[in-house]
N, C-alpha and C positions, 0 to 999 in steps of 0.2 A: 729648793729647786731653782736652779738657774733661768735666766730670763729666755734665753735660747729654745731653754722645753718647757717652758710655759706656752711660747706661741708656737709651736709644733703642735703642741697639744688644742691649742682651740682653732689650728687651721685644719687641725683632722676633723675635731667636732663640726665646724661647721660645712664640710664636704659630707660630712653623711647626714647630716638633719637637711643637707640640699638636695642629694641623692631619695634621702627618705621620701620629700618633697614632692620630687622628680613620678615617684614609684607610685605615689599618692594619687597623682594626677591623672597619669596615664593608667589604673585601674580605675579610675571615677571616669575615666573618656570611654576605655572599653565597655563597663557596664552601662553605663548611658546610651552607648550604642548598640549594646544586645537588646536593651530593655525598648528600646527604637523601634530596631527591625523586628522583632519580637512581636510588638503591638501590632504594627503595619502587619505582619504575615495573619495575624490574627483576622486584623480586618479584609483581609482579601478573599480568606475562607467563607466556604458557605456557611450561613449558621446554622448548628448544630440542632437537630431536630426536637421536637419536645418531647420529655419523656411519655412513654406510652399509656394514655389513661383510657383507650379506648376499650370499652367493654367487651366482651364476646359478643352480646347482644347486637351489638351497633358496630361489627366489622364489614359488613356490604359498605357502610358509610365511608370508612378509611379506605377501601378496595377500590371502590370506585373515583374516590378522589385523587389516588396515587395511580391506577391503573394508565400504562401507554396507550393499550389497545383496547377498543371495545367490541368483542370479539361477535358478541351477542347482536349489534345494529348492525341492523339490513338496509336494503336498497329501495325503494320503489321502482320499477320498471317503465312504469306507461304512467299517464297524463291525467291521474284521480288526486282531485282534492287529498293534501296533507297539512296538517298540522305538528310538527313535534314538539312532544313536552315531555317534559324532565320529571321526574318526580322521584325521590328519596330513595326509592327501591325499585323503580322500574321506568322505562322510555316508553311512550307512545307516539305511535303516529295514525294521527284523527283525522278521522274525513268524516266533513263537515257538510256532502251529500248523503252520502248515507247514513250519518250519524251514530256510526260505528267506527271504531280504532282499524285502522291499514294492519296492522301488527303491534304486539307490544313485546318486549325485551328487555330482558334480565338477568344477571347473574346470580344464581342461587349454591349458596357454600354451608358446609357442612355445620357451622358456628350458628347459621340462622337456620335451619331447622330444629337447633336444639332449644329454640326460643319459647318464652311462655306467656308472653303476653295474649291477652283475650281475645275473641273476635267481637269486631267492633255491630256487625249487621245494619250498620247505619250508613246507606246507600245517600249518596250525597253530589250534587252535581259539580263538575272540574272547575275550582275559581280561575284556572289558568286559561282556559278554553275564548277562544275569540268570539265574540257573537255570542248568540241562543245557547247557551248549555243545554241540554238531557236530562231532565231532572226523574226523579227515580216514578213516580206516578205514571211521566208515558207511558211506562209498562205494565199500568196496574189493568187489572181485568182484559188482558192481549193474551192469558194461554201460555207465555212463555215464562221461562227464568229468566231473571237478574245474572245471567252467567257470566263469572269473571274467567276473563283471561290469567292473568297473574293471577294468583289465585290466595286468599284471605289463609290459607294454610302456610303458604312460605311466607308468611311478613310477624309469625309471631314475634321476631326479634325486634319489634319496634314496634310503643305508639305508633308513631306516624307514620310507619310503613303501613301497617296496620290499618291504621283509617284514610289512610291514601289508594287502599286494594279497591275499598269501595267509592271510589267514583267513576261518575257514569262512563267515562269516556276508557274503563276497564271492564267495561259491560256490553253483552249482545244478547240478543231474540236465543235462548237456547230453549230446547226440547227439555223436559224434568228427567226425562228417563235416562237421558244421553248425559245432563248436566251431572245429574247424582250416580251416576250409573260407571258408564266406560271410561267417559272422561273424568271424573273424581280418579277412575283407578289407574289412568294415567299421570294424572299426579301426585299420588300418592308413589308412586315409580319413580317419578323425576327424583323428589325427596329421598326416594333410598338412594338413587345413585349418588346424590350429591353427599349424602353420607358418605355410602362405598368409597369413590373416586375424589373425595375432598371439595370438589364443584364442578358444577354443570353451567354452559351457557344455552338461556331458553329463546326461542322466536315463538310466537302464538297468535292467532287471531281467525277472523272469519275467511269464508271463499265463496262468494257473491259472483253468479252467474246469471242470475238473473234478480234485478232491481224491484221488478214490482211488487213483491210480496214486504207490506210492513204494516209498524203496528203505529197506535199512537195517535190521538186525535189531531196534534199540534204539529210538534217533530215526528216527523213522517220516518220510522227508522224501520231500515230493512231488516228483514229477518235473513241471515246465510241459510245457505245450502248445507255447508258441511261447514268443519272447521279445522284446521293445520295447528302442527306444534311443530318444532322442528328442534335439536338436540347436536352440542356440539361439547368435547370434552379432550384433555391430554390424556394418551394413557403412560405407562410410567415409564415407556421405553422412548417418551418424548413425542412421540406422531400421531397424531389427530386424527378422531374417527367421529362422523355426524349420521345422522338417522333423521326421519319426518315419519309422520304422523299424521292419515287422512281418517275423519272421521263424518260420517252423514248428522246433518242434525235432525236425527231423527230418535225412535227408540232401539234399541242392540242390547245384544248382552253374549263378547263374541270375547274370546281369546285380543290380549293388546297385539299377541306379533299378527293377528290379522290385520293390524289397520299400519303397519309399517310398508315404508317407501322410502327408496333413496331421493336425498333430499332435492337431487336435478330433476326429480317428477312434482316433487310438491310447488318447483321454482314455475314450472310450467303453468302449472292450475290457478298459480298464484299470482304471475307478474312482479314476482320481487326477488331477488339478487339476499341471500344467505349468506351470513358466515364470508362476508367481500371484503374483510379485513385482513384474510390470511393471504398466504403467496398464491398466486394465481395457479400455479402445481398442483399446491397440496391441496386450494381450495377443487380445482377439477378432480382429483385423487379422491380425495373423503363425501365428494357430493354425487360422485355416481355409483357407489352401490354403498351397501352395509354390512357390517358382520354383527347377526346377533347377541352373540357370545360378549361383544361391547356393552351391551343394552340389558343385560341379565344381571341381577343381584345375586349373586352365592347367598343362600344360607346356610 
């Protein structure tokens, strides 16, 4: 081979291992900088949520932890002692003159009624409470029940729902016949609907009209007059429809749709502001009357 295409040939060679080079380079630039922006775009992202280990048992927990709204807390109106507190499965708010809860409030779904945890019976007074707690004894030999608002039957899905139903400050002066009687069968209704309708949001507690009647050698706690529930739920055409609930504490043994009210009467009796997390419309819309037919279980 002549000298001529000898170096022909190694200046092509060396034009493509430079070329080669070249191509080398610039795919080690591009991927360096996908794998860049890449990362970064990563990190800008929210992080990806964990996967779902929450129980059935324990979905009020997840609910209320992601929920926007709490559709269930009310208002107080007028100028009575409150305390609010938090607890696992339900909100109170305690007043610490009368030594009864303002109202308590909670979201009950269809997942925690299918719960099996025990009842606890072990009435215990609120570590959370400011001052003097109510410990389960002021009520002993006063005539009354230990009656819970939230009530020891929707908290089967948790321990500590469960033993959280029974503190004091979940407790009032109730009548035995009224406790075990009409109001048992009013909650045992809440529970079907949240079945039925997949859940229900609850308000509950006493209606004190007059102070001086109480029990209790120490903590002086008034016994109500009657007692409110109040009921708020979607139905599946998306619009919201609520119901109340007056009941005397006394003894009855009457049909439930007798003790129904729309809930802009129980607001009356009550001083407290319901369901004041929806649009002010819908909230006037669903508080001044009710449809039965809402409030009915099909069997």
């Amino acid at each position: 081979m002549s000298t001529h295409n000898r170096n022909k040939r190694s200046r092509r060679s060396a034009r493509i291992v430079s070329i080669a080079a070249c191509l080398v380079a610039i795919l080690s630039y591009v991927y360096s900088t996908y794998l860049t922006g890449h990362s970064q775009a990563e990190a800008s992202q929210p992080a990806a949520p964990a996967a779902a280990t929450v129980a059935a048992g324990q979905q009020h927990t997840a609910t209320a932890a992601t929920a926007d709204v709490r559709y269930e807390l009310p208002q107080v109106t007028d100028s009575r002692s409150q305390q609010i507190i938090e607890h696992l499965a339900y909100t109170v708010s305690y007043n610490h003159d009368w030594h009864l809860p303002n109202w308590v409030a909670y979201e009950l779904t269809h997942h925690e009624v299918g719960g099996d945890n025990s009842r606890s019976d072990k009435f215990l007074p609120d570590p959370l409470v400011d001052g003097d707690p109510v410990v389960s004894k002021d009520y002993s030999r006063s005539g009354y029940d230990r009656g819970h608002m939230a009530p020891a039957g929707d908290m089967k899905w948790s321990d500590q729902a469960m033993r959280e139903s029974f503190y004091m400050t979940n407790m009032c002066p109730q009548n035995h016949n009224n406790n075990a009687g009409d109001w048992k069968d009013l909650e045992e209704l809440v529970r079907d609907l949240a079945v039925a309708y997949g859940n229900v949001y609850v308000c509950c507690g006493p209606i004190v009209t007059d102070a001086s009647h109480t029990i209790g050698d120490v903590r002086k706690i008034v016994v109500p007059q009657s007692f409110y529930k109040v009921l708020l739920r979607k139905k599946t055409d998306s619009s919201w429809t609520a119901i109340g609930f007056v009941m005397n504490n006394a003894p009855a043994n009457r049909p439930l749709m007798t003790y129904m009210l729309p809930v802009d009467e129980v607001e009356q009796m009550t001083h407290i502001d319901f369901f004041c997390q929806l649009p002010d419309s819908v909230q006037a819309s669903v508080e001044a009357d009710y449809t039965v037919a809402d409030w009915t279980v099909k069997q």
